[in-house]
N, C-alpha and C positions, 0 to 999 in steps of 0.2 A: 504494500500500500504506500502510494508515496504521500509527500506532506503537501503542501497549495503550492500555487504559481504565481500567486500575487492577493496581499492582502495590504487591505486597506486599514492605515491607522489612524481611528476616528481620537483623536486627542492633539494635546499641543506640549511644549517643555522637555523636562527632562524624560518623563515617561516615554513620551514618542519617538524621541531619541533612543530610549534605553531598546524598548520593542524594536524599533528598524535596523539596529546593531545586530539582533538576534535573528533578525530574517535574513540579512544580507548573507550571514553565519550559514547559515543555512540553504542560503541559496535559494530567497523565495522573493520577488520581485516587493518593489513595495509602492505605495500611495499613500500621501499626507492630504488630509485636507486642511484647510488654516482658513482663519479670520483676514480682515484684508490688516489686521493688525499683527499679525504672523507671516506675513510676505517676504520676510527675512530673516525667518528663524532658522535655525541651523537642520532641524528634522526635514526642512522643504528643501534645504540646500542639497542635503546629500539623499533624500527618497527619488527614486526612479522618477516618479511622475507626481504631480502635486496640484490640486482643485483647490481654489478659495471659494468657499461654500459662502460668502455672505461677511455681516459688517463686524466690527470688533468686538461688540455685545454678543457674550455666550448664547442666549437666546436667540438670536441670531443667525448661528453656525456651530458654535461644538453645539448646542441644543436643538439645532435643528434638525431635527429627524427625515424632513423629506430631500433638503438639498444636499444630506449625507447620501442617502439612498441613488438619489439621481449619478452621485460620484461615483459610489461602488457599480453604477448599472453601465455607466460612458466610459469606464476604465478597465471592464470585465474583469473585476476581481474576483474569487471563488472564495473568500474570507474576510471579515471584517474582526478586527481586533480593538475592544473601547478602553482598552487602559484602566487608569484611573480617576474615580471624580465625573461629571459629566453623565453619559448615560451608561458607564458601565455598572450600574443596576440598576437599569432602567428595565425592565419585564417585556413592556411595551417594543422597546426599538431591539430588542433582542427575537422577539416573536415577528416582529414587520422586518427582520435580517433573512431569516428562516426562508418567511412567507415568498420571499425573495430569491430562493433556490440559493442562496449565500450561506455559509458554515461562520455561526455568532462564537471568538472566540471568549468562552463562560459556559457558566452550566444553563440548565433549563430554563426557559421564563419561569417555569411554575414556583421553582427551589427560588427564583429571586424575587418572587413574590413573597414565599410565606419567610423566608428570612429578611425582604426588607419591613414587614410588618412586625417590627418589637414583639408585638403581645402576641402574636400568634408562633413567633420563634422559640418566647422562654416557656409558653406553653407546649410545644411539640420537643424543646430539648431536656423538659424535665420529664414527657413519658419516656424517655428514650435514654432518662437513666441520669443527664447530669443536674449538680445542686445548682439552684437558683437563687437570686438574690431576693431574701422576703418578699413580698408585693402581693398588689390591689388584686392579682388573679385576672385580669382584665382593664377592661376603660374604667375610666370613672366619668359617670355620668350628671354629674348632679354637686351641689357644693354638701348638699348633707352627706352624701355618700364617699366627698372629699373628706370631714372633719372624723366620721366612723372609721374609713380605712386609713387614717393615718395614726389615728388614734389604736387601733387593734393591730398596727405594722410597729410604732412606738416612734419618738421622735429621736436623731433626726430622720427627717424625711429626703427625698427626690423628686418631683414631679419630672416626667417626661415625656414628649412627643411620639406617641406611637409608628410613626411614619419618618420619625426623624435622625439625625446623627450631628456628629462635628459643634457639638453642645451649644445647639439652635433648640430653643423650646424648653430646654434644661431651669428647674427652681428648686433650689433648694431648702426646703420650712426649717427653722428649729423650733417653733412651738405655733400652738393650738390656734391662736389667736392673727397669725400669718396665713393660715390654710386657705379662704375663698380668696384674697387678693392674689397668691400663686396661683391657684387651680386657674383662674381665670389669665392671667398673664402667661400663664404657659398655654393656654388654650388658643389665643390670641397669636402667637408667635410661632405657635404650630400651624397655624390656619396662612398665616402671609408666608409661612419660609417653604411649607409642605402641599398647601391647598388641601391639608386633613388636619382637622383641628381635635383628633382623640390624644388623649391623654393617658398612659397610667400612674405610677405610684410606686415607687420600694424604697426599700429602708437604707439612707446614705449614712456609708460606712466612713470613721475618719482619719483612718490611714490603711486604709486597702492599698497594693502593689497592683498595676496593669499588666498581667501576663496573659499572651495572647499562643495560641498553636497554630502550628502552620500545617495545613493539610494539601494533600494531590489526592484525586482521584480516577480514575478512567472508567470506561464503559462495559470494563470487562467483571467489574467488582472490588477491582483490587485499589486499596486505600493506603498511604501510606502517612506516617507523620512528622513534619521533618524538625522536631522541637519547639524549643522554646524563646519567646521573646519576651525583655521588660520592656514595655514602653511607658514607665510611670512617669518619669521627667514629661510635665506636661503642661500646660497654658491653657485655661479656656478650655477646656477637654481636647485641647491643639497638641498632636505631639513631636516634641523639638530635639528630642535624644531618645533611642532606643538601642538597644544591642543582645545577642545573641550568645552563648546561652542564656538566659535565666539565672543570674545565681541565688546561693542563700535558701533554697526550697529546699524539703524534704525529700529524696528519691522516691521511697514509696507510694507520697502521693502525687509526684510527680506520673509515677507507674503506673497508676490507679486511672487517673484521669485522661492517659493517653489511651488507654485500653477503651474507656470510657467513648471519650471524643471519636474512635476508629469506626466502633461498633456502630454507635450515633451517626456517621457517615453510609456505612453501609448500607444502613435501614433505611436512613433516608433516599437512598440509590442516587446519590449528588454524584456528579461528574465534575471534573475541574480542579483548578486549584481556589482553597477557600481560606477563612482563618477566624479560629475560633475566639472569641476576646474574653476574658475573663477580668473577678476581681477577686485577688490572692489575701484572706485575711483569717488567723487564726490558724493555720493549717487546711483550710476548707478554699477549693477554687468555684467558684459561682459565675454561673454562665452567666452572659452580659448581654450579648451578639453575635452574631456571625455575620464576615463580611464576603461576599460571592464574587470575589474580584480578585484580582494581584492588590498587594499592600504595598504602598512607597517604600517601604522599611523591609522589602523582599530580600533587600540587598544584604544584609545582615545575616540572612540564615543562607544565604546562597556561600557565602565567605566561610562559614565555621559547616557545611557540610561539602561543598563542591560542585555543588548539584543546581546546575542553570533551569532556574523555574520557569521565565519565560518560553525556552525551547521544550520546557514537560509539556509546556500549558497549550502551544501549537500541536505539539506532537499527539495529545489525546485528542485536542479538539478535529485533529484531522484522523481518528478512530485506532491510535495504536496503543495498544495496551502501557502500562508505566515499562520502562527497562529496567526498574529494583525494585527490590522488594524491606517492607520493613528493616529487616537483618542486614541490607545492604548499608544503611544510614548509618553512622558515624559521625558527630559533633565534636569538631577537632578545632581547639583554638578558641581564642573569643574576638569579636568584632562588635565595634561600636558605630553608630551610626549620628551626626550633627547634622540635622537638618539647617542649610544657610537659608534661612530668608530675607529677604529686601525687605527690608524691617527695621527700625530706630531699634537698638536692643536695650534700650528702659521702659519706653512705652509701648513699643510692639506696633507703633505705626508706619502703614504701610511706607515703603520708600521707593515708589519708580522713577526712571527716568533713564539718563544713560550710561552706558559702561565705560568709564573711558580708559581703567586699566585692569584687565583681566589673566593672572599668572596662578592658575590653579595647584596647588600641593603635588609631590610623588613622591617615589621612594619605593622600596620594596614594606608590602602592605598597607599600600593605599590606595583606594580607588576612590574616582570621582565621577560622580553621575550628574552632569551641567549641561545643557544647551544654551549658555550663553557665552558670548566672547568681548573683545574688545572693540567697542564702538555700537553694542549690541546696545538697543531701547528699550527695558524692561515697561510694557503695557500697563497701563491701570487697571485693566479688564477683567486679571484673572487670579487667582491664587499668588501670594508673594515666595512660594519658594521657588527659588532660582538652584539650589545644587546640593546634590548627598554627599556629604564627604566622612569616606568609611575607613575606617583602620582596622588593621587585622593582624594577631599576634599570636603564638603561644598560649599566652597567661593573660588574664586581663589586666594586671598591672602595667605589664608590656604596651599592650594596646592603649592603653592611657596614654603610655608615654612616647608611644609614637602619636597619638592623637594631636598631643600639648605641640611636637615639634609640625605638622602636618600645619595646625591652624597657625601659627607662628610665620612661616612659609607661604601662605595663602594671602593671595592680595586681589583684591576686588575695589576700585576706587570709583567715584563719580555718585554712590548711593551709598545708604547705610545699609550693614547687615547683622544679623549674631552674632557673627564671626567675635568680638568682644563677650557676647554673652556667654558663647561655649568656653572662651579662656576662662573665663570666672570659673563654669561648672569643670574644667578637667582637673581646676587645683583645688578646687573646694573636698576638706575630708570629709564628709557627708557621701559625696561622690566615690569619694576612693574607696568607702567600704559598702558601696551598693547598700546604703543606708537610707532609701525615700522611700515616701507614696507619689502617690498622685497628688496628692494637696502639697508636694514640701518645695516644689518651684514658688506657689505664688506666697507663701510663708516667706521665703529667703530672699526673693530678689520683685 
């Protein structure tokens, strides 16, 4: 069976870059489409062939579903790949790919329906075996039916968007008397960001760890799982540091829960690569989400096993069974992942404009996932990360300290970036001994 002949990468940035690296790899033609605001982005520069679907507003073109379709039809591609962000879990342009005699690469619409529905995931992931995080059991419909389930969950509380992510719709109560002003501001903010204004309810924990599992699938049954990530360095529920393995956990239930998460795959009959999101507290992991896409932070577990996710994620999607099996996986090393954003790094406000000197880090164990260069125009339009920059060691000590020299080395001028925020976090001893939660960025800095 061979793999495609040309696939079309619905996305813009580094992702699109990272995907068209791995086609080229491979020998599979490629298609960018871009905004007229990406007409000089490096992914159109080096894609075989490249369509500007429309004007620089994402709504526009990455969102537009029918002037992508029009691309994929006028450039005969046999595959469509959505990256990350945009409509890669969109249900919709996945099923209108299909419909289109085109191979969507992801799993089903249906799997990215009922995992992008919150309350229908944490209710399908706990008959299927894993712990959850306390909650409403459902919406909540009503402000009485707010102050009873917060009340019987205990405080603090979460309000969240059922249809939502990227901590849009997110409220946090800590007591009785905050309850109808959140129900309703979260109800609100789910309804402009989602166009579904359901909400539900669980109990916010206050120093949970963010450990997520990475899973492949294929069509054949065979599910594999390629460990562990922390992503708890985080902003906003924004995350700006992750790395690969996981430290600090117990093996056993480490063991427990991947056994868990496999099984939980299998029955679900999910195809793809997906990943499962958790929150680590007490010794108990609680199923959070699952996200039906590649994750920016791929790069991490591809570094500390070997194993190019990209090229699994074509390879299935184009019907070939995994080429390893469980027992073949090995986690060797650790790798850290700094997300650079075009971002002020006090405020976190956005910074576009232009590059006017760009000398990215190397060395042996360091990679950089960037699509920008020098003279390059960072857009107002769209997401502020500009570039992954990953370190890879032995020991994680090691990787620290290749990180410290990596960012050090790294020069980006004309905009703000991280690039100062990460110096802070590789010396900070907090950091050094894998000492956070999720709450200890905005504590600290």
């Amino acid at each position: 069976m061979q793999l495609f002949s040309k696939i079309l990468i619905a996305n813009r940035g580094e992702i699109a870059l990272r995907i068209l690296r791995s086609c080229q790899e491979l020998g599979i033609k490629t298609v960018i489409v871009h905004s007229t605001a990406d007409e000089d982005s490096m992914p159109v520069r080096l894609s075989d062939e490249s369509v500007c679907i429309g004007a620089p507003q994402a709504s526009e073109s990455y969102l537009n579903m029918r002037a992508i379709m029009s691309a994929a039809e006028i450039t005969g591609v046999d595959a469509i790949h959505p990256g990350v962000g945009f409509l890669s879990e969109n249900s919709k342009f996945a099923q209108m790919t299909i419909d289109h005699g085109i191979t969507f690469i992801g799993p089903e619409p249906s799997h990215i329906d009922l995992m992008g529905n919150k309350i229908a995931a944490k209710i399908t992931m706990q008959e299927l075996g894993l712990a959850t995080i306390p909650w409403s059991k459902g919406t909540i419909t009503s402000e009485d039916s707010a102050v009873k389930q917060a009340e019987s969950i205990g405080f603090p509380i979460i309000i969240k968007a059922s249809a939502g992510g990227g901590g849009k719709g997110m409220k946090v109560v800590n007591n009785k008397k905050d309850i109808i002003h959140a129900y309703h501001l979260a109800k609100t903010e789910a309804k402009v960001n989602f166009g579904n204004d359901d909400v539900y309810m669980e109990r916010y924990f206050k120093k949970p760890r963010h450990i997520e599992f990475q899973i492949i699938a294929d069509k054949f049954g065979n599910v594999v799982c390629l460990g562990q990530r922390d992503c708890s360095i985080q902003r906003h529920h924004q995350k700006i540091w992750e790395e690969a393995p996981a430290t600090n956990l117990p093996d056993k239930a480490v063991e427990k829960v991947n056994e868990l998460i496999i099984n939980a795959i299998k029955k679900l009959g999910y195809v793809g690569v997906g990943t499962i999101e958790t929150l680590y507290e007490d010794g108990i992991f609680y199923f959070m989400e699952m996200n039906t896409r590649l994750q920016v932070e791929h790069t991490v577990t591809e570094m500390v096993t070997g194993i190019d996710i990209v090229n699994q994620q074509i390879s299935i999607a184009a019907g070939h069974p995994l080429s390893f099996t469980q027992k073949d996986v090995h986690v060797r090393g650790h790798a850290i992942e700094c997300r650079i954003n075009a971002e002020d790094p006090s405020t976190f406000f956005p910074s576009p404009g232009k590059v006017k000197t760009y000398h990215p880090a190397g060395g042996l164990g360091v990679r950089v996932d960037s699509h920008i260069y020098s003279g390059y125009n960072i857009p107002t339009y769209y997401d502020s990360l500009i570039c992954k920059l990953v370190s890879y060691a032995t020991t994680r000590d090691a990787c620290l300290s290749k990180m410290r020299r990596a960012l050090k080395e790294f020069v980006i001028d004309g905009v703000s970036t991280l690039i100062p925020l990460h110096q802070k976090l590789v010396d900070n001893n907090d950091v050094a001994h894998a000492d956070y939660d999720i709450h200890w960025l905005s504590r600290n800095y």
